[in-house]
N, C-alpha and C positions, 0 to 999 in steps of 0.2 A: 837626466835633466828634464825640466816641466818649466813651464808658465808660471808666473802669479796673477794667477787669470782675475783671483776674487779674494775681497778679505775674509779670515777665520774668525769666529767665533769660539768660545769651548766656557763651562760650566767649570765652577773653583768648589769643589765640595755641595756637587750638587747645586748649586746654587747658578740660574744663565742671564745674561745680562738684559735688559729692559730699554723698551724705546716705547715711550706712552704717547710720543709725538710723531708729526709725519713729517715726510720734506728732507728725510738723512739722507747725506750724500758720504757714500764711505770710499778710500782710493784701494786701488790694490795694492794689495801686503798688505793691508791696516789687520789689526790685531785687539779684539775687545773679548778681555775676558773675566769673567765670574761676577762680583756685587755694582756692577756697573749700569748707571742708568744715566740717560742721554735725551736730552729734549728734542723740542722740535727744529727743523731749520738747521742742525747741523751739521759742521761739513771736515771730512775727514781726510786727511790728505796722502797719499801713496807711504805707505811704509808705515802709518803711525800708530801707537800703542796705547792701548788704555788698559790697566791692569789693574783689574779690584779682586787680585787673590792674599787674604786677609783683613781688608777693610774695604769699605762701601768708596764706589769715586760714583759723585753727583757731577755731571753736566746738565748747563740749564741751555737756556734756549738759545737761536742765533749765537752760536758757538764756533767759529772756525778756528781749526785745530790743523796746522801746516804738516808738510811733507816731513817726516824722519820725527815727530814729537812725540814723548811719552809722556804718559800722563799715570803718579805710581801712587800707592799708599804705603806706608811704615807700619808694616807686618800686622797686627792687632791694634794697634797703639792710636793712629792716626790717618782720619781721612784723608781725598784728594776731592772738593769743595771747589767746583769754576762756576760762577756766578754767567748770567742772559749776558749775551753780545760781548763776549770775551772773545778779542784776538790772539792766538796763540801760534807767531812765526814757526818756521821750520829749525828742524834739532833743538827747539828748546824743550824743555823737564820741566813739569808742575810735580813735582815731592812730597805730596803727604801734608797740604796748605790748603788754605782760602782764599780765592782769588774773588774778586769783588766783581760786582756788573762795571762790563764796561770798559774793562779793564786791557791792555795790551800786550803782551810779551812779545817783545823782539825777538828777531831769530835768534839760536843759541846762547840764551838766557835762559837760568835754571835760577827754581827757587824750590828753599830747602823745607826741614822737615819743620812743623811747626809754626809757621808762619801767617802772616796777614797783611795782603793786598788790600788796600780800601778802594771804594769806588775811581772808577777812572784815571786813577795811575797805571804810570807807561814804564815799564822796565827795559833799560836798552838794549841793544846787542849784546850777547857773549857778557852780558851783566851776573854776579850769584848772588842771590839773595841768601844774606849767611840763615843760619836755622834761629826758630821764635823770633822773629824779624816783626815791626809792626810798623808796615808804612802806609803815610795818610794819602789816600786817594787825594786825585788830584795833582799832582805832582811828577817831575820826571825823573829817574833814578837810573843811573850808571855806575858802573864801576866791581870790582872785587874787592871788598863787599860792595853792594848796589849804596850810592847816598843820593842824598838829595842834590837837585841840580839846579832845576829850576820847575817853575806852577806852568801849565802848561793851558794851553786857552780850547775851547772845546774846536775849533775849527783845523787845532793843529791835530789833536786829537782826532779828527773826523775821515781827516787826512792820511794819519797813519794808519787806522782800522784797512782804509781800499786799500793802499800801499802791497799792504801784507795779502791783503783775502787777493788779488791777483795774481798772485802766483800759480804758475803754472803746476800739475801735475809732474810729477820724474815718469822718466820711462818706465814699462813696467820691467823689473830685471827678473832675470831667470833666477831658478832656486838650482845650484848645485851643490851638490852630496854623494862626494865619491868613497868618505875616509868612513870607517869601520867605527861605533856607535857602540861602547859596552851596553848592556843592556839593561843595567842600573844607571845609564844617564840619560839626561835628555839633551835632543837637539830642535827648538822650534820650528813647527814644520812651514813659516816665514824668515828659517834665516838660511842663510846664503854661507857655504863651505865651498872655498875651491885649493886644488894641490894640495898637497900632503900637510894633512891636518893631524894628528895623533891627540886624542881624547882618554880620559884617564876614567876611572867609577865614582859614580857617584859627582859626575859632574852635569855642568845646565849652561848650554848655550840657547839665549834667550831669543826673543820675537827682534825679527826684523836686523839682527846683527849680519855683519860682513865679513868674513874672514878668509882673506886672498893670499896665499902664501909664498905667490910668483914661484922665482926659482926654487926658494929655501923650504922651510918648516915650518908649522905652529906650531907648540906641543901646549898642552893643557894638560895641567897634574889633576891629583883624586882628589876629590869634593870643592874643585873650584868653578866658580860662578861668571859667566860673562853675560851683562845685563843689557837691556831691549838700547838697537839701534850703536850697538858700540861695531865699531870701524877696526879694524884689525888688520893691517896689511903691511908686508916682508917687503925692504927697498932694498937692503945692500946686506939681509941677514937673517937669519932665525929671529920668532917669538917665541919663547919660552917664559912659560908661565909656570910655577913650578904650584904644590900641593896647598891648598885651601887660602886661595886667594879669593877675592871677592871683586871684580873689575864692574863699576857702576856704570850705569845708564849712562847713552850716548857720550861715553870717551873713544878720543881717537889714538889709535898706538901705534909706531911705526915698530922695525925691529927692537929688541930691548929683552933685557932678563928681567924675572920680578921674581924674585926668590918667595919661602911660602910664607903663608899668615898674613900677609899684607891686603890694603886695602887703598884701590885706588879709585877717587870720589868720580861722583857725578860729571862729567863734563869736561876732563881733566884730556892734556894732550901730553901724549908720552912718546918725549922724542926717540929717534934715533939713536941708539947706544947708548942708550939709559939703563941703566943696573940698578935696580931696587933692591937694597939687601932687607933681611927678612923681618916680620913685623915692622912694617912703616906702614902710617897712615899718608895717604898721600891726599888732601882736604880736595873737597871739593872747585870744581874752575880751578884747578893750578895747570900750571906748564911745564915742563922739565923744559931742559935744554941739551941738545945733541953730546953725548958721550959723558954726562951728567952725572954722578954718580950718588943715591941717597941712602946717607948710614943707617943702620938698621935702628929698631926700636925708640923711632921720633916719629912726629907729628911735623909733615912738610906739606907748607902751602905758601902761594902765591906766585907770581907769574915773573919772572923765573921762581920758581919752587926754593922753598930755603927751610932749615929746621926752626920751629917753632917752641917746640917744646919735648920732653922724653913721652913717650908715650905712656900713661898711668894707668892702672889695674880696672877702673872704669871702662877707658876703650879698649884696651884689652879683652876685657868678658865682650865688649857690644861686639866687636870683631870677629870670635869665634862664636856667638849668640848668631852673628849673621851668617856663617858658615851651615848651620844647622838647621834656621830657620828656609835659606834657599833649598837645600836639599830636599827637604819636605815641600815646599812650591815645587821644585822639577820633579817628584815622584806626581804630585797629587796633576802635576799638567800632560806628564807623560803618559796617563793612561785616561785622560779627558779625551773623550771623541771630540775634533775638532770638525767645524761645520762649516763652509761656504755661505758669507750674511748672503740673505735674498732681500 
């Protein structure tokens, strides 16, 4: 057992993150790594993620970035773009987007791949911003998907910016790692393993994740992924995660099966006795519900979670495409010297 005394840095092919500005404030556990550059004035909150391995992520200036936030890009394809004086609450996800000056993200609001914030718009709480989204600054936007709400007047606006940047620091939590590490996977040396965890090859548990298995289990199968800040913990049962799933940034899971091929989004809360059978997509911000069960080879989202559509030979490749592609991130992180920011 150790401290997380300080946040890591580490290099993505060669390649170490940049701060041309002065005045950074980083929390401990924060986590920046590879094509990443950060202005002046910014403030990083205990636990949070910024991760440019495959694409560049630009932060601009007066930037605060809450406790448990990631900040990711879409492999090659697409940056992660946060425009000056961008609030960004705790456990929300900027995904591979443009976020405009000025701009807000409520706590545990996620916006997706593709997308465009305009100037000073406010996205609410636990809001998703579905993918190639194009909302007009100036405006307040709630919901799954995020819509428009109401024009929001700069003083409320000014209002919500302190709101958020007051937030306190989390404590700083211990890192434990008891359970055995094939040597073809990775485990981020900011996440958190406790009780009996069983790790499979060729898997990646990511920066800044939880995974508490109380009385019971975790098991993770071979070549599955669990992404930066996801919450993982046993109430009344085993987690079981079976072979090449892909679990997105900051979701919370309680006990549950996820049989393999599946993918469950960004943000998603997976209840208690929830049984995912095998190839489901489960969209990003959805919810199950306690003892839930989702048929295999659909596309399920929304809050209670419901089928939307069969799942089609498109998501299909992206699904195992994303299997493949994380694997190659936890090799090329796994033997990144990781460094203490100063």
């Amino acid at each position: 057992m150790k401290k997380r005394t300080a946040a890591v840095m580490a290099d993505y092919n060669g390649i170490s993150p940049k701060f041309p500005g002065e005045g950074i404030s980083i929390g401990e556990g924060a986590a920046i790594l590879g094509r990443a550059e950060i202005g002046s004035n910014a403030s990083l909150g205990t636990l949070a993620v910024i991760r440019a391995d495959g694409h560049k992520v630009n932060i601009g200036d007066n930037v605060f970035i809450g406790n448990c936030s990631t900040v990711h890009i879409a492999h090659e394809l697409i940056p992660a773009i946060v425009g000056n004086n961008v609030t960004i609450g705790s456990s929300a996800v900027i995904h591979a987007c443009t976020v405009g000056d000025g701009c807000v993200v409520d706590c545990g609001a996620v916006i997706l791949d593709g997308s465009g914030i305009g100037p000073g718009a406010v996205i609410g709480a636990n809001s998703t911003v579905f993918p190639r989204s194009r909302l007009e600054g100036g405006w307040l936007y709630e919901g799954n998907p995020a819509r428009p709400v109401s024009k929001i007047s700069s003083e409320y606006l000014k209002t919500l910016h302190g709101r958020i940047r007051r937030e306190k620091a989390l404590p700083s939590p211990d890192i434990i790692s008891g359970c055995q590490v094939p040597a073809d996977s990775f485990v981020a040396p900011t996440a958190s393993l406790k009780g009996d965890i069983q790790i499979g090859g060729k898997a990646g548990i990511f920066y800044s994740c939880m995974l508490d298995a109380g009385k019971y289990a975790i098991k993770i199968g071979d070549g599955t992924n669990v992404q930066d800040n996801s919450l993982l913990a046993c109430k009344a049962g085993n987690i079981i995660i079976e072979d090449n799933v892909t679990v997105g940034h900051n979701v919370i899971m309680d006990d549950c099966h996820i049989e393999s091929g599946c993918l469950v989004g960004i943000g998603s809360r997976v209840a208690s006795g929830t049984i995912i059978e095998g190839d489901v997509l489960l969209a990003a911000g959805s919810e199950t519900m306690e003892g839930q069960r989702l048929s295999a080879e659909q596309v399920w989202a929304g809050r209670p979670a419901r089928p939307i559509a069969k799942l089609d030979d498109g998501k299909f490749k992206m699904m195992s495409d994303n299997i493949a592609t994380y694997i190659e991130y936890a090799e090329q992180l796994r033997e990144a010297p990781h460094t203490p920011f100063q």
